[in-house]
Steps between C-alpha positions, in 0.01 A plus 500: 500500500853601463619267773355198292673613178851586669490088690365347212806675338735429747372105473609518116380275232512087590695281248494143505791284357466161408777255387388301224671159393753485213373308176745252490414471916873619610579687819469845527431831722432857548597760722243761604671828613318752683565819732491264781704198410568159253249263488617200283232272293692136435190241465236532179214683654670680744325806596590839674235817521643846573302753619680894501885299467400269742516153440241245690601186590535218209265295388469173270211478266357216314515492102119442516495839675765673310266400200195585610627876664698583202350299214466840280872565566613194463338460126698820419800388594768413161594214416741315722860471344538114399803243404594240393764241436530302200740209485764375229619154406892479559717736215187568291244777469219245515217520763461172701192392461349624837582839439376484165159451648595772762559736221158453340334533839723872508412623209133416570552700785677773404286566215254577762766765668452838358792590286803453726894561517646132458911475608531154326821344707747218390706256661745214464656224747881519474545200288645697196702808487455830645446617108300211374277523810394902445450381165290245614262706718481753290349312216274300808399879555442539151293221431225595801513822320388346182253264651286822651519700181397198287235487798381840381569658883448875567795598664614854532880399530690200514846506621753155400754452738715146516784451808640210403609306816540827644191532803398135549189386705676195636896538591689225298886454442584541102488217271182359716150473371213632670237521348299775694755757380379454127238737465307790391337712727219741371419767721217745477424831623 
């Protein structure tokens, strides 16, 4: 009786780790360290079970099965952190009209987020000045701020940050539009 206690000891609890995919459907990975070795986890649903610090080899699950094995956890899980990107008309803080409709659809959903931290982040193109254009994203910044507490959203912080030109999603040389660079981006966590 003592023999089967002191190998089932020795064999030490199994874990399984699963990789699941981002929200937004971006790459990413895991490493799973044990006594024995690395094992890395770079696909969604990548799967390594260690038995006693031993890893076994890798597998690759389906989301059907992922769902089905770990509904329970997988209802528990929080909230996913979300973003968007809202886009400006050229100099102004005025939505174009697609992201005005991509703002309603946010708030719809983030009402539906339990009370989150928001970092609320402007930008400008580097049409105008350095000064005009922090100016500029700021009050973009400010405006999406507005727009969620006229929405009535629970949030337990929000945070207004606005770069200017300074950190642009698409490289551009000064003085040239582009459009893509004129937005907010509202980030959840």
């Amino acid at each position: 009786m003592a023999l089967v206690a002191l190998l089932a000891g020795c064999a030490g609890p199994k874990e399984r780790f699963v990789l699941l995919p981002q929200a937004d459907g971006s790459a990413s990975s895991i490493v799973v360290k044990t006594a024995s070795g690395e094992t890395a986890l770079t696909s969604p649903y990548a799967a390594v079970e260690t038995r006693g610090g031993k890893p076994e080899p890798t597998q690759t699950l389906s989301a059907a099965e992922v769902e089905r094995r770990y509904a329970e956890v997988m209802r528990s899980l929080p909230a996913r952190p979300r973003s968007y990107d809202l886009l400006f008309e050229l100099g102004t803080d005025r939505l174009t009209p697609a992201s005005q409709e991509l703002l309603k659809k946010a708030i719809a959903e983030i009402k539906e987020f339990p009370a989150g931290e928001f970092i609320l982040t402007g930008h400008a193109d580097a049409i105008g000045s350095d000064a005009s254009n922090d100016a500029l994203s700021l009050r973009r910044a400010r405006l999406i701020e507005r727009e969620l507490q006229r929405a009535e959203v629970k949030a337990l912080s929000i945070e207004v940050i606005g770069k200017g030109a300074r950190d642009p999603r698409v490289p551009q040389k000064r003085g040239v539009a582009e459009p893509r660079n004129r937005f907010v981006e509202i980030k959840i966590r």
